[in-house]
PyMOL Python script that loads the backbone (N, CA, C, O; Angstrom):
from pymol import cmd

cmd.read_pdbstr("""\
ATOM      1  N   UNK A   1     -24.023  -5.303 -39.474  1.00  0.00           N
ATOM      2  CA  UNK A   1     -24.089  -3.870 -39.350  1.00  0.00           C
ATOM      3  C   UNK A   1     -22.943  -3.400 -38.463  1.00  0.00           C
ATOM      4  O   UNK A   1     -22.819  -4.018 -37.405  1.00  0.00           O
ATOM      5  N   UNK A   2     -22.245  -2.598 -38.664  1.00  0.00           N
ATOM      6  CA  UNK A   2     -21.043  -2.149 -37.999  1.00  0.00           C
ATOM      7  C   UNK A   2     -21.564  -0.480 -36.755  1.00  0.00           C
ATOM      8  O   UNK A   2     -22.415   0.408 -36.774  1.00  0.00           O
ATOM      9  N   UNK A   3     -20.198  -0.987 -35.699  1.00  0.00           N
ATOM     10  CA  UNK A   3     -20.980  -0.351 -34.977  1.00  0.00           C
ATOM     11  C   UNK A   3     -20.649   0.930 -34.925  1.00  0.00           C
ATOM     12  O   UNK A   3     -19.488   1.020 -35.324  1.00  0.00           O
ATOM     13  N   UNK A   4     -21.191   2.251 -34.560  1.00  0.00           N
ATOM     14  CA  UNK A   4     -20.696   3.635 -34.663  1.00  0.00           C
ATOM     15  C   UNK A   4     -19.610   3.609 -33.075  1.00  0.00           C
ATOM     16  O   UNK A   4     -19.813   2.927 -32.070  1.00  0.00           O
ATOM     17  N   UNK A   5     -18.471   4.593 -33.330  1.00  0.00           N
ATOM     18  CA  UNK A   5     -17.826   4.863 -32.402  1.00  0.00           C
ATOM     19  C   UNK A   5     -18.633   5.539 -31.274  1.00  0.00           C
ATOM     20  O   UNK A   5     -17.927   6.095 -30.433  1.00  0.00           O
ATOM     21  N   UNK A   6     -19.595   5.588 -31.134  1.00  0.00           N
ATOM     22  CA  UNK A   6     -20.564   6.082 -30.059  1.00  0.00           C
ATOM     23  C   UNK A   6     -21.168   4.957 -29.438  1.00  0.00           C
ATOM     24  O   UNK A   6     -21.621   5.166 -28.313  1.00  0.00           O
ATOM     25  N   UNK A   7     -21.297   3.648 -29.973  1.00  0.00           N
ATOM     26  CA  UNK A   7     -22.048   2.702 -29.271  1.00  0.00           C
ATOM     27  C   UNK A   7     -20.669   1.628 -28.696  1.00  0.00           C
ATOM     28  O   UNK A   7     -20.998   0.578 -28.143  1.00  0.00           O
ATOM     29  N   UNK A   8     -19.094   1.961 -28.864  1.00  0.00           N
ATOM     30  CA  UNK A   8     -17.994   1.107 -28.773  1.00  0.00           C
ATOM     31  C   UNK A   8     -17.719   1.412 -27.160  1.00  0.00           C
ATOM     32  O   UNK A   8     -17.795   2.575 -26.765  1.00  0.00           O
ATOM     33  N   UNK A   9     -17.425   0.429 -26.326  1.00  0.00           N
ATOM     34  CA  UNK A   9     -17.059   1.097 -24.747  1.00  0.00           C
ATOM     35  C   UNK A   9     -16.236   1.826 -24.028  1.00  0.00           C
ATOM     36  O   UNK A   9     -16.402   1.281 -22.936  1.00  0.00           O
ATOM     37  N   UNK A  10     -15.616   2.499 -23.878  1.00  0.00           N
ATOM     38  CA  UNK A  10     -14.555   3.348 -23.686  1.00  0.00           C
ATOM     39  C   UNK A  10     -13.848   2.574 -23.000  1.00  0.00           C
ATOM     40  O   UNK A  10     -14.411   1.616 -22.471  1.00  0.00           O
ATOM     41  N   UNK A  11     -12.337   2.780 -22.804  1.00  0.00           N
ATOM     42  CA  UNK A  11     -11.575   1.779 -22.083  1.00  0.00           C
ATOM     43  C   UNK A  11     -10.862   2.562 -21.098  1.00  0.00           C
ATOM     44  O   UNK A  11     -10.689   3.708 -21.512  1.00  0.00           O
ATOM     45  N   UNK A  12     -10.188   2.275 -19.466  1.00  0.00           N
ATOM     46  CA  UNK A  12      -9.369   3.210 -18.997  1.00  0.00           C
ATOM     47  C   UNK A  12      -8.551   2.556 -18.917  1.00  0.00           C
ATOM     48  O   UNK A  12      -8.655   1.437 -19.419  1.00  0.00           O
ATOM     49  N   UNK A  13      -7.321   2.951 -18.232  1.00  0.00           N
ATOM     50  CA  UNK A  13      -6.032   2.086 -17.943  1.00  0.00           C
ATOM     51  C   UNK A  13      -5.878   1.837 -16.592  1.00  0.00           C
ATOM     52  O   UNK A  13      -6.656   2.313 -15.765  1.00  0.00           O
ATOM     53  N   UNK A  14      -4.906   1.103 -16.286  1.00  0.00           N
ATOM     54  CA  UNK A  14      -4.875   0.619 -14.939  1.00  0.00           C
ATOM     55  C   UNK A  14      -4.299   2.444 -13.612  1.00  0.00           C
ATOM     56  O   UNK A  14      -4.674   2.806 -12.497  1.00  0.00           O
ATOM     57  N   UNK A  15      -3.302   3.008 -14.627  1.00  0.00           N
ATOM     58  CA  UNK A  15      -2.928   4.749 -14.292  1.00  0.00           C
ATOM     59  C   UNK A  15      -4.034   5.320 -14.086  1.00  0.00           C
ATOM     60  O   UNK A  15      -4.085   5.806 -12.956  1.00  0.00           O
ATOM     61  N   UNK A  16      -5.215   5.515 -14.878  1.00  0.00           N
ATOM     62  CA  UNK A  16      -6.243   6.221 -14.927  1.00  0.00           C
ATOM     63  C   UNK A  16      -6.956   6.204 -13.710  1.00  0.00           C
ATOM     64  O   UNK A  16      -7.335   7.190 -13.079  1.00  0.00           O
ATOM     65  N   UNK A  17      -7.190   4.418 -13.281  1.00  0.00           N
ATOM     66  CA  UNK A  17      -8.367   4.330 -12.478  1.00  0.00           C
ATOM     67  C   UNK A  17      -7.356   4.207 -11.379  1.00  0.00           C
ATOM     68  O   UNK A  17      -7.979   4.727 -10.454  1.00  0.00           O
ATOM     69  N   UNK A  18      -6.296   3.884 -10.929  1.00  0.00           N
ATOM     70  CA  UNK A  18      -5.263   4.011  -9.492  1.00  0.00           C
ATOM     71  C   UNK A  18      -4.949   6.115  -9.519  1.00  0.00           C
ATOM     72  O   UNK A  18      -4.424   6.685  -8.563  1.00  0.00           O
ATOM     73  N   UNK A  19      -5.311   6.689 -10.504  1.00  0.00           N
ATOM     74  CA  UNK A  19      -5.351   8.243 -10.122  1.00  0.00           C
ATOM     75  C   UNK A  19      -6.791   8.342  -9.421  1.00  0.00           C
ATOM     76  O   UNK A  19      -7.099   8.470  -8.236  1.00  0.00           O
ATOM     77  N   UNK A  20      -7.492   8.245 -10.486  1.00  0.00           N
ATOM     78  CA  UNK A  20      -8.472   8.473 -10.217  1.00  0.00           C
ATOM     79  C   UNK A  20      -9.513   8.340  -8.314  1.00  0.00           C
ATOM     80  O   UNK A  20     -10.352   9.028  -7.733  1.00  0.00           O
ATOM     81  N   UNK A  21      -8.702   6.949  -8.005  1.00  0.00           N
ATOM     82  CA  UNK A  21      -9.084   6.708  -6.679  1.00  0.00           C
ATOM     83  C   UNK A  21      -8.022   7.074  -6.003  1.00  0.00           C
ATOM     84  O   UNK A  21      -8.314   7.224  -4.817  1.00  0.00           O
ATOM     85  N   UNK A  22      -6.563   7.351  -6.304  1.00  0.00           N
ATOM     86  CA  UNK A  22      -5.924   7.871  -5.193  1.00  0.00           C
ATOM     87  C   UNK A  22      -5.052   6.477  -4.683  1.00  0.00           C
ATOM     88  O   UNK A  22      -4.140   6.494  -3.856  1.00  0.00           O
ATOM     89  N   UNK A  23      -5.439   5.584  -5.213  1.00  0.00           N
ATOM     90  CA  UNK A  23      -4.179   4.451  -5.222  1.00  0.00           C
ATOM     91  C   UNK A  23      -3.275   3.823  -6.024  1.00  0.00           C
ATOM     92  O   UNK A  23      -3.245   4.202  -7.195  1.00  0.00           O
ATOM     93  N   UNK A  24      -2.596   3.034  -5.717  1.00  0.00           N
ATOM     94  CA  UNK A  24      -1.455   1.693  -6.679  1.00  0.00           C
ATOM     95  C   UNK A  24      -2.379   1.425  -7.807  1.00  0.00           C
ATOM     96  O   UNK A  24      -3.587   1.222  -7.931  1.00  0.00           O
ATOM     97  N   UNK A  25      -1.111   1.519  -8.753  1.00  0.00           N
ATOM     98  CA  UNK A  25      -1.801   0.655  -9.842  1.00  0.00           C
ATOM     99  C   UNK A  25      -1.719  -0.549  -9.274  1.00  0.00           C
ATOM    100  O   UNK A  25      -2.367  -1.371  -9.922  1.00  0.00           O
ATOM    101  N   UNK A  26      -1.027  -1.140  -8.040  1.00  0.00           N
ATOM    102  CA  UNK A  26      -0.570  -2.764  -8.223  1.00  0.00           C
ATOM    103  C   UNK A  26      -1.857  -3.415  -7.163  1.00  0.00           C
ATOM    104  O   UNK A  26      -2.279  -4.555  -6.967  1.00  0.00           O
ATOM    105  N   UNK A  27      -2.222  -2.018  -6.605  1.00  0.00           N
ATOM    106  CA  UNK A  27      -4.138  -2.369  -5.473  1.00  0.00           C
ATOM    107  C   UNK A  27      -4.854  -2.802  -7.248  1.00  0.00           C
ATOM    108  O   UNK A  27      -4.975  -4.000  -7.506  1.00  0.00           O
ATOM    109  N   UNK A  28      -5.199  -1.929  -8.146  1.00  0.00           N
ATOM    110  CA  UNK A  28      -6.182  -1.914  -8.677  1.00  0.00           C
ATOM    111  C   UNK A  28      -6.231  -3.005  -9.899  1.00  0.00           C
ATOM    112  O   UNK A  28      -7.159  -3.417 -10.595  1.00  0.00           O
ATOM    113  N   UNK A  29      -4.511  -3.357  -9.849  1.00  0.00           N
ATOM    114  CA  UNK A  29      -4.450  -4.815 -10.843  1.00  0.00           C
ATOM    115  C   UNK A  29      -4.616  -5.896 -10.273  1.00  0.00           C
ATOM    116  O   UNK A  29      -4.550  -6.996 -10.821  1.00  0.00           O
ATOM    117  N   UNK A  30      -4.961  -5.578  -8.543  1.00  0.00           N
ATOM    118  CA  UNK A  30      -5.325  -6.770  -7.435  1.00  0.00           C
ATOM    119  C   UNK A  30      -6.270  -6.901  -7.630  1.00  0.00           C
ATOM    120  O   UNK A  30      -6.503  -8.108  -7.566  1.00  0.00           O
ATOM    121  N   UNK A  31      -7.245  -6.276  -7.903  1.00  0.00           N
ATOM    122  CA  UNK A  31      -8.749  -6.069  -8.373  1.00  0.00           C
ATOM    123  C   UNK A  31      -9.368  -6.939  -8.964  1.00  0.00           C
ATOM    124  O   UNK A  31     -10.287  -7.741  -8.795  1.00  0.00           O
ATOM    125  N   UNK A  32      -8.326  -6.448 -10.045  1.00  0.00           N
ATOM    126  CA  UNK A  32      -8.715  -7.462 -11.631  1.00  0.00           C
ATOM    127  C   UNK A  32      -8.167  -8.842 -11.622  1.00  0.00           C
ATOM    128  O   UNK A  32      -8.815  -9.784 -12.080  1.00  0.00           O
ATOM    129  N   UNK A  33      -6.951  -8.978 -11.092  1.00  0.00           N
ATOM    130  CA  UNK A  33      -7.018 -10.274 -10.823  1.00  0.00           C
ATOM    131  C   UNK A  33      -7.761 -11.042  -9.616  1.00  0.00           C
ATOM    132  O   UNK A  33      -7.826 -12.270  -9.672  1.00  0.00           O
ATOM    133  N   UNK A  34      -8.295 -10.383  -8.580  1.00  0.00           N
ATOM    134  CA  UNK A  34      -9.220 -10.941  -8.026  1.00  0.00           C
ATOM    135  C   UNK A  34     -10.496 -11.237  -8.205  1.00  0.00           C
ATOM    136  O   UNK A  34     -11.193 -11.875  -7.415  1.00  0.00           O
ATOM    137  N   UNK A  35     -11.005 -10.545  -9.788  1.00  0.00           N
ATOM    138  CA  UNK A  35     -12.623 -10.701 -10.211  1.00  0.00           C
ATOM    139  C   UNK A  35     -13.104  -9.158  -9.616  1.00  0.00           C
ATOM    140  O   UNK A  35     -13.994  -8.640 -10.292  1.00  0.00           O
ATOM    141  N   UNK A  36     -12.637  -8.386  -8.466  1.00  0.00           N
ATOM    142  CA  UNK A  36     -13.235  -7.357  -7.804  1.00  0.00           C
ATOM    143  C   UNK A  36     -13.882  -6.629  -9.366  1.00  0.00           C
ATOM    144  O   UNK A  36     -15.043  -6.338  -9.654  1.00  0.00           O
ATOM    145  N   UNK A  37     -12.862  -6.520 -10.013  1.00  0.00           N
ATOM    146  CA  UNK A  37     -13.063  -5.285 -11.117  1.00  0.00           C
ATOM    147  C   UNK A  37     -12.378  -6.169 -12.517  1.00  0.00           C
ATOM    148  O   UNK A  37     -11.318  -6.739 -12.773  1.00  0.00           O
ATOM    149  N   UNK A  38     -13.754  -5.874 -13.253  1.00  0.00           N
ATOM    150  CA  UNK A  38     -13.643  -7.135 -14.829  1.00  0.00           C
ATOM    151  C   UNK A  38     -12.499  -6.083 -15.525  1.00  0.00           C
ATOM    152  O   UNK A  38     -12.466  -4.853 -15.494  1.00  0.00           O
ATOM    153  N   UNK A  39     -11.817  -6.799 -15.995  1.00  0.00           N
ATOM    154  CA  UNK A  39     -10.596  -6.227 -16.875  1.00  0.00           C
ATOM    155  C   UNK A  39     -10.301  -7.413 -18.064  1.00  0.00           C
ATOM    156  O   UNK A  39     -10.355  -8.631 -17.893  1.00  0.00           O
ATOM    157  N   UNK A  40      -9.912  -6.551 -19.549  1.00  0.00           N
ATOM    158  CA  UNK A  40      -9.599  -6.970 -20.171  1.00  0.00           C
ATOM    159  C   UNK A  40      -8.030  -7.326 -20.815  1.00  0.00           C
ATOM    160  O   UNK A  40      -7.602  -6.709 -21.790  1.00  0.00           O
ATOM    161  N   UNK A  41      -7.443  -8.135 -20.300  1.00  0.00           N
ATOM    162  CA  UNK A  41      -5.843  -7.948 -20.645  1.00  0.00           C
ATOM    163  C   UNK A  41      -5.175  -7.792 -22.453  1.00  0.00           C
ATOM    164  O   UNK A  41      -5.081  -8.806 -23.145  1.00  0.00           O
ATOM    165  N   UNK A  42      -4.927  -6.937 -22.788  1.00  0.00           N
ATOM    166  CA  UNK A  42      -4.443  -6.657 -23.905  1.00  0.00           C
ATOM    167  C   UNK A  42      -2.960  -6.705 -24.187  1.00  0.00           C
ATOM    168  O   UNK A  42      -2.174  -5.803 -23.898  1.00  0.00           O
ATOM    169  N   UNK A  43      -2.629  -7.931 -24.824  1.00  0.00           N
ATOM    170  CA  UNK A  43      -1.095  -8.155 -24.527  1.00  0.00           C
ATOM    171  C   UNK A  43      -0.660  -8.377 -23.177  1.00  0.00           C
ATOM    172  O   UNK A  43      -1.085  -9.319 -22.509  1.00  0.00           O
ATOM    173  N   UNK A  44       0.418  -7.297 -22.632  1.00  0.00           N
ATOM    174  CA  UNK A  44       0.810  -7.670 -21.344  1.00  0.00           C
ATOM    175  C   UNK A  44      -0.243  -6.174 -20.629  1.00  0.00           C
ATOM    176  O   UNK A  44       0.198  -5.585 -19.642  1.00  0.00           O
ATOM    177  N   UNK A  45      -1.238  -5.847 -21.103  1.00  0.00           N
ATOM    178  CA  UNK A  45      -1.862  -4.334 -20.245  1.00  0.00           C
ATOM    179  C   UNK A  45      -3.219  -4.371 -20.000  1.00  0.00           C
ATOM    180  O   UNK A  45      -3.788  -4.750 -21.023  1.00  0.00           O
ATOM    181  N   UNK A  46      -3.895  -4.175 -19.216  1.00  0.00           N
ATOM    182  CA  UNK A  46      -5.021  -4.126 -18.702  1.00  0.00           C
ATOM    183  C   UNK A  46      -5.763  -2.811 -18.795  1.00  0.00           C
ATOM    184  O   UNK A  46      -5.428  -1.709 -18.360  1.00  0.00           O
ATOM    185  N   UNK A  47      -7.057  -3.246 -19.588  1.00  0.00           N
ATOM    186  CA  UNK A  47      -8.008  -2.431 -20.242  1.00  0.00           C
ATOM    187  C   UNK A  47      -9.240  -2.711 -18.926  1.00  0.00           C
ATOM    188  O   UNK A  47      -9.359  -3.796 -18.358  1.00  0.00           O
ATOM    189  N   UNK A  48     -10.009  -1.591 -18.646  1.00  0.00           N
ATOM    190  CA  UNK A  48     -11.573  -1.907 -17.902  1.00  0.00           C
ATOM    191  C   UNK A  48     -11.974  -0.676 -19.101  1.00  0.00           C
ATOM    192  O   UNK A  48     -11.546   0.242 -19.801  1.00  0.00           O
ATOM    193  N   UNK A  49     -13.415  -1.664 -18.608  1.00  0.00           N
ATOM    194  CA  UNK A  49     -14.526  -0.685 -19.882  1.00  0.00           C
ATOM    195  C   UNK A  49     -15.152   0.339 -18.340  1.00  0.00           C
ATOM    196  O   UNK A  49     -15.391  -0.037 -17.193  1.00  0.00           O
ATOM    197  N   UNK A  50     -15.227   1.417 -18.848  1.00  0.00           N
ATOM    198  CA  UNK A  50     -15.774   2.606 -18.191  1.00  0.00           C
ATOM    199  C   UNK A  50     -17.195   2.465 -17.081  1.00  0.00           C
ATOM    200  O   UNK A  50     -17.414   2.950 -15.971  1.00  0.00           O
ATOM    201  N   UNK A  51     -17.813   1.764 -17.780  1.00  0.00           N
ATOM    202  CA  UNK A  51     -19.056   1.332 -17.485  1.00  0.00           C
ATOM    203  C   UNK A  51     -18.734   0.359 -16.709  1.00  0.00           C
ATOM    204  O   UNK A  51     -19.828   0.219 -16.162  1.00  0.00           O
ATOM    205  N   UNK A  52     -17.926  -0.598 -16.133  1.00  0.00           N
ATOM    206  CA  UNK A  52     -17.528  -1.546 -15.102  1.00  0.00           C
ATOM    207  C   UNK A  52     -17.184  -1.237 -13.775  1.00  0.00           C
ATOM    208  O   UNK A  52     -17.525  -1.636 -12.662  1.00  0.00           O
ATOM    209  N   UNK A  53     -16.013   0.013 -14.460  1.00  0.00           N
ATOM    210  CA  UNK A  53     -15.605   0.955 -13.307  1.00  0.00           C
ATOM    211  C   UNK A  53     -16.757   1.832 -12.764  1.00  0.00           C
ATOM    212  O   UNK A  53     -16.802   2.240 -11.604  1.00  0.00           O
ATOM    213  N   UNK A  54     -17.613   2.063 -13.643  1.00  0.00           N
ATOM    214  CA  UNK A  54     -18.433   3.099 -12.617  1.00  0.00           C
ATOM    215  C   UNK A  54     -19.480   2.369 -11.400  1.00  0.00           C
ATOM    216  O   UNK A  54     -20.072   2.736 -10.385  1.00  0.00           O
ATOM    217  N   UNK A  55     -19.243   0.760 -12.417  1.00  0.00           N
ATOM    218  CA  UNK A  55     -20.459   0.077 -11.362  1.00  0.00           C
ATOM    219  C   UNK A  55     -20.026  -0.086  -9.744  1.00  0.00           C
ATOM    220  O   UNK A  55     -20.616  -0.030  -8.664  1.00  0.00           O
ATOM    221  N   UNK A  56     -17.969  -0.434 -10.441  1.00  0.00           N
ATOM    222  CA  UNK A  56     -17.607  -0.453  -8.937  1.00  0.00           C
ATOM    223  C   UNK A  56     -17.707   0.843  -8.419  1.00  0.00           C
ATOM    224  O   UNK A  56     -18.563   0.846  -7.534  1.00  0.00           O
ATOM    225  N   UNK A  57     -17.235   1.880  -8.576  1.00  0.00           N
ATOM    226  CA  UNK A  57     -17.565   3.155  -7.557  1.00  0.00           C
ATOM    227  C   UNK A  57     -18.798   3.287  -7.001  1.00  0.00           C
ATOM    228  O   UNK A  57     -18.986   3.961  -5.989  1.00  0.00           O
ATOM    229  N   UNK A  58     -19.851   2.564  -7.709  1.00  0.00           N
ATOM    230  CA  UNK A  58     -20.940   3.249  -7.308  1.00  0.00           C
ATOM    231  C   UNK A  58     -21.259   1.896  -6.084  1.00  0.00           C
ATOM    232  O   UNK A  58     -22.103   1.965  -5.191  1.00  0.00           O
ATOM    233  N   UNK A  59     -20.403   0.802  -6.332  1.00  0.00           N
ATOM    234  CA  UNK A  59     -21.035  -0.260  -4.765  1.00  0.00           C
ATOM    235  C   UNK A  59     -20.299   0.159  -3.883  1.00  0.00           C
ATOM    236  O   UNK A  59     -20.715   0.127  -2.724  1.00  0.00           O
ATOM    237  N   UNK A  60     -18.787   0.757  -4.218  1.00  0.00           N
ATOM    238  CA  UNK A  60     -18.288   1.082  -3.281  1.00  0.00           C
ATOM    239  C   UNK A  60     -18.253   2.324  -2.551  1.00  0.00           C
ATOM    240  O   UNK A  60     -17.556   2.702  -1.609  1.00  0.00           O
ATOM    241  N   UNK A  61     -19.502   3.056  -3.452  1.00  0.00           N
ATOM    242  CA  UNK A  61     -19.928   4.180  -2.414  1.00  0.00           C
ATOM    243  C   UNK A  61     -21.420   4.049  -1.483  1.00  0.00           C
ATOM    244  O   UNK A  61     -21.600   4.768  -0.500  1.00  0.00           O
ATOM    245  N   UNK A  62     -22.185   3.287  -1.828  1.00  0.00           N
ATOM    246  CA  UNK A  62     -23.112   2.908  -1.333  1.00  0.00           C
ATOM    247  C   UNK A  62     -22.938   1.546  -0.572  1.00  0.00           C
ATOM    248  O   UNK A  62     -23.906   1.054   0.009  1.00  0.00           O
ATOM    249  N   UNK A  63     -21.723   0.942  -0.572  1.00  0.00           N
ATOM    250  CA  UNK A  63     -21.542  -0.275   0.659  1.00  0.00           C
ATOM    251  C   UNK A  63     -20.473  -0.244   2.058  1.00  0.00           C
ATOM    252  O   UNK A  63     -19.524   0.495   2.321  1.00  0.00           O
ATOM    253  N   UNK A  64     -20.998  -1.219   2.690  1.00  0.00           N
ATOM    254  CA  UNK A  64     -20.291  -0.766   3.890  1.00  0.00           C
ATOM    255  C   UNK A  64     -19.021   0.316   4.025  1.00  0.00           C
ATOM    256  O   UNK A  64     -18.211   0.570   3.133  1.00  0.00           O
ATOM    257  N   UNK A  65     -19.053   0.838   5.252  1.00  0.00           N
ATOM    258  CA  UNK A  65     -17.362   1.836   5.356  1.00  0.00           C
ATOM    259  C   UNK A  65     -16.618   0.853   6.326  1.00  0.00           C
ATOM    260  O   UNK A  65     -16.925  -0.066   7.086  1.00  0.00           O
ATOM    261  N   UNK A  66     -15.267   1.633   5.839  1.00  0.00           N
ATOM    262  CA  UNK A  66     -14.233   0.728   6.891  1.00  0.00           C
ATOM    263  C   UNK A  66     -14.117   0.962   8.161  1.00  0.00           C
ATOM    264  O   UNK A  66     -14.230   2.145   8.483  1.00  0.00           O
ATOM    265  N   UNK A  67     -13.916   0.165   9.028  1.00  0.00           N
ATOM    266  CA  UNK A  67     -13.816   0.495  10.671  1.00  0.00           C
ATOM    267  C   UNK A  67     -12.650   1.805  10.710  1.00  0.00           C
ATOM    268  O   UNK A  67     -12.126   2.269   9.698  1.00  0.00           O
ATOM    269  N   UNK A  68     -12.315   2.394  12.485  1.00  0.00           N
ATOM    270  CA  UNK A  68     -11.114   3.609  12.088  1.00  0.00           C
ATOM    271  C   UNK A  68     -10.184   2.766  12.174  1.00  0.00           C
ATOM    272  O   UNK A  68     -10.192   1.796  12.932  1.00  0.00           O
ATOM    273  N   UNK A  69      -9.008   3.168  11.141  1.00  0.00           N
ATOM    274  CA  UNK A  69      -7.741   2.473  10.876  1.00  0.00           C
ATOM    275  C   UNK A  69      -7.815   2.307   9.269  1.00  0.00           C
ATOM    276  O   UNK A  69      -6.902   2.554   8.481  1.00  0.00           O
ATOM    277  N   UNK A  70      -9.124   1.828   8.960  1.00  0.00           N
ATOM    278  CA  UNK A  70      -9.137   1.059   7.458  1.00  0.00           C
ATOM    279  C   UNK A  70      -8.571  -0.521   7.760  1.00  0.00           C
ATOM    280  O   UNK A  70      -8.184  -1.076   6.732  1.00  0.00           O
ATOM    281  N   UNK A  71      -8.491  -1.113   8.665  1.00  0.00           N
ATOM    282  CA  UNK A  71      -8.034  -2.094   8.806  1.00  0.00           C
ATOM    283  C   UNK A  71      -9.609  -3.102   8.813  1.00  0.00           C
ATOM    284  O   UNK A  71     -10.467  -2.801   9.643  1.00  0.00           O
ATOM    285  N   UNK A  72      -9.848  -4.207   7.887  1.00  0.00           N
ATOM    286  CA  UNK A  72     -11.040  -5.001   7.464  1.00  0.00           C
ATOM    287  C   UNK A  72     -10.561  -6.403   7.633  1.00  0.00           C
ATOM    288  O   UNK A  72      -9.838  -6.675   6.675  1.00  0.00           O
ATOM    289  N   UNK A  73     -10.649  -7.210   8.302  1.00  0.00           N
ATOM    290  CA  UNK A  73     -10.675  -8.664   8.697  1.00  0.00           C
ATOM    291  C   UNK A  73     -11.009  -9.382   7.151  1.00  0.00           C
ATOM    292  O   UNK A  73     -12.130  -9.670   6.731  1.00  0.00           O
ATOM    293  N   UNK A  74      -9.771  -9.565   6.486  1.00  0.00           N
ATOM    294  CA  UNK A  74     -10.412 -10.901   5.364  1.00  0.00           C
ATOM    295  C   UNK A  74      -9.447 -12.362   5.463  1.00  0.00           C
ATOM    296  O   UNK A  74      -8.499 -12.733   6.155  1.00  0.00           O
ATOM    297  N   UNK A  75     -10.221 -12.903   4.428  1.00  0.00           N
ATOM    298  CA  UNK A  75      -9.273 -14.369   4.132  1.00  0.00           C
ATOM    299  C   UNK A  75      -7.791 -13.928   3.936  1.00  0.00           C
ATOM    300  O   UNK A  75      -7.435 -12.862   3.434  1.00  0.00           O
ATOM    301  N   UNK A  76      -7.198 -14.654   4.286  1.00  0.00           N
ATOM    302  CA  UNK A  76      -5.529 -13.742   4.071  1.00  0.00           C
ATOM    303  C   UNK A  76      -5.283 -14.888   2.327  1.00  0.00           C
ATOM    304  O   UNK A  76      -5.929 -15.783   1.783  1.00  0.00           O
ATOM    305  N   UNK A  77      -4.192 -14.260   2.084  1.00  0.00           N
ATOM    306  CA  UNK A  77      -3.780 -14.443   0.730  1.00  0.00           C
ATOM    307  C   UNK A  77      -3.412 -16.793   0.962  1.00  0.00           C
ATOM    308  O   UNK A  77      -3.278 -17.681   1.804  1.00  0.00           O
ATOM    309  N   UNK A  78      -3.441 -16.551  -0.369  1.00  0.00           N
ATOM    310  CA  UNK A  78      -3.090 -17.617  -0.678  1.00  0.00           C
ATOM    311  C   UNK A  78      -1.388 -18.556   0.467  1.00  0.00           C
ATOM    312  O   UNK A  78      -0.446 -17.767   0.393  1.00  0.00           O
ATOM    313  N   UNK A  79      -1.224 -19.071   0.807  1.00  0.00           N
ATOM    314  CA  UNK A  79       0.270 -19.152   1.021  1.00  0.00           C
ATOM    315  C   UNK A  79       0.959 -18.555   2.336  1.00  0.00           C
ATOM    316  O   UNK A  79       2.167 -18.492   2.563  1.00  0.00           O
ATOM    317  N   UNK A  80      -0.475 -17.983   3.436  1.00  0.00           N
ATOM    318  CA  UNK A  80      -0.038 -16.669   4.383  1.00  0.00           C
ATOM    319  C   UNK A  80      -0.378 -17.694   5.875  1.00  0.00           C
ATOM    320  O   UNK A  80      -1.384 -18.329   6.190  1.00  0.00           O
ATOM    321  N   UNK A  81       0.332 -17.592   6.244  1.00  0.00           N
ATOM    322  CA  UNK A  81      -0.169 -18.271   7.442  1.00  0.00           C
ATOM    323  C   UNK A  81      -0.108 -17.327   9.216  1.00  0.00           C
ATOM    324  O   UNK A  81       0.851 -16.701   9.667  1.00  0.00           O
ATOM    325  N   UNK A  82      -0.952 -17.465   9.619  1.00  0.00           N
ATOM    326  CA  UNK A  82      -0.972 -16.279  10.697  1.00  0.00           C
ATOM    327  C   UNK A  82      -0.047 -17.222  11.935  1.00  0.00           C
ATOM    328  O   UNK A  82      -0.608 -18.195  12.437  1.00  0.00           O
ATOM    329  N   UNK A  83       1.250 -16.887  12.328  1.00  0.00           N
ATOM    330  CA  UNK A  83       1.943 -17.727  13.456  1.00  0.00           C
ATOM    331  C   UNK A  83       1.330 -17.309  14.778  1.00  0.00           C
ATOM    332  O   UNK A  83       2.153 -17.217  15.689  1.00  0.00           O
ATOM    333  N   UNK A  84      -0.067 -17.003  15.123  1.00  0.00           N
ATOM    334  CA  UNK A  84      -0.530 -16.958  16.188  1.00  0.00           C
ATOM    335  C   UNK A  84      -1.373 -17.612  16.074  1.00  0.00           C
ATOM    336  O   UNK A  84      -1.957 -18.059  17.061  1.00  0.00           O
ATOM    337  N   UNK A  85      -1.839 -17.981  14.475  1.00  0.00           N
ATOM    338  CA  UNK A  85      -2.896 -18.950  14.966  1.00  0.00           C
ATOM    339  C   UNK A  85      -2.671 -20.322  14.313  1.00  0.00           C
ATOM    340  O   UNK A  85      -3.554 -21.172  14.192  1.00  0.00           O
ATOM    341  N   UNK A  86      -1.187 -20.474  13.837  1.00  0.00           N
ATOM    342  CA  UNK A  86      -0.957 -21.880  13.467  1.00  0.00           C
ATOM    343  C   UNK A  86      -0.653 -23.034  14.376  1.00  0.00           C
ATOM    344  O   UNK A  86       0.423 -22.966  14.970  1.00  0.00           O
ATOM    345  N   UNK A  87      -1.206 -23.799  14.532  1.00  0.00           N
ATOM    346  CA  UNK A  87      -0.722 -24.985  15.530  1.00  0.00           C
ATOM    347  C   UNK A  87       0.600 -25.167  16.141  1.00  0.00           C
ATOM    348  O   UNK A  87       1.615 -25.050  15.453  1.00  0.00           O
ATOM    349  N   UNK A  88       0.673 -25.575  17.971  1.00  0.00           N
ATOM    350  CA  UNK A  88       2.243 -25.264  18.179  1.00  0.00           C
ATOM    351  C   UNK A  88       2.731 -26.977  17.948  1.00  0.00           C
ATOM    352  O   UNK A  88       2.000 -27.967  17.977  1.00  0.00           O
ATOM    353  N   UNK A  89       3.993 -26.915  17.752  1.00  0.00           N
ATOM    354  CA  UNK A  89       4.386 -28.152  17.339  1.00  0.00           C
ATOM    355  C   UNK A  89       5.320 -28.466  18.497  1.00  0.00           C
ATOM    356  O   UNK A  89       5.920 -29.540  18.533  1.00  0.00           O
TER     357      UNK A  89
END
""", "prot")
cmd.dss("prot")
cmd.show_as("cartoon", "prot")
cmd.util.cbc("prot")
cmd.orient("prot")
């Protein structure tokens, strides 16, 4: 049975949802390549279904806020090493 264009998921673009919040497209393709936000890569472009994005807005309006600054203590990136806290040689 084929499906009606009413039951198909809407898709946004990576422009859409970095307007939409007011940031980088290159934060919100951090996202998707981090798992934060499921994306579908189409060729070389990144599709999210509507319904993914809204789940994230809606944890990220109902979960913790950032300290003042916006500055949040995480794992640092792959490859990053903090020279205050690397061993002195």
């Amino acid at each position: 049975m084929a499906e009606s264009a009413s039951e198909q998921p809407e898709f946004l673009t990576v422009s859409q949802i970095a307007n939409r919040l007011q940031m980088s497209s290159q934060a919100v393709r951090s996202w998707i390549e981090e798992g934060i936000l499921p994306g579908i890569r189409v060729r070389k472009v990144w599709r999210v279904r509507r319904e993914d994005f809204e789940q994230l807005l809606a944890s990220l309006e109902s979960g913790p806020t950032a300290r003042a600054g916006g500055w949040e203590e995480r794992t640092p990136r792959r490859g990053f090493t903090d020279p205050e806290e690397s061993p002195v040689r």
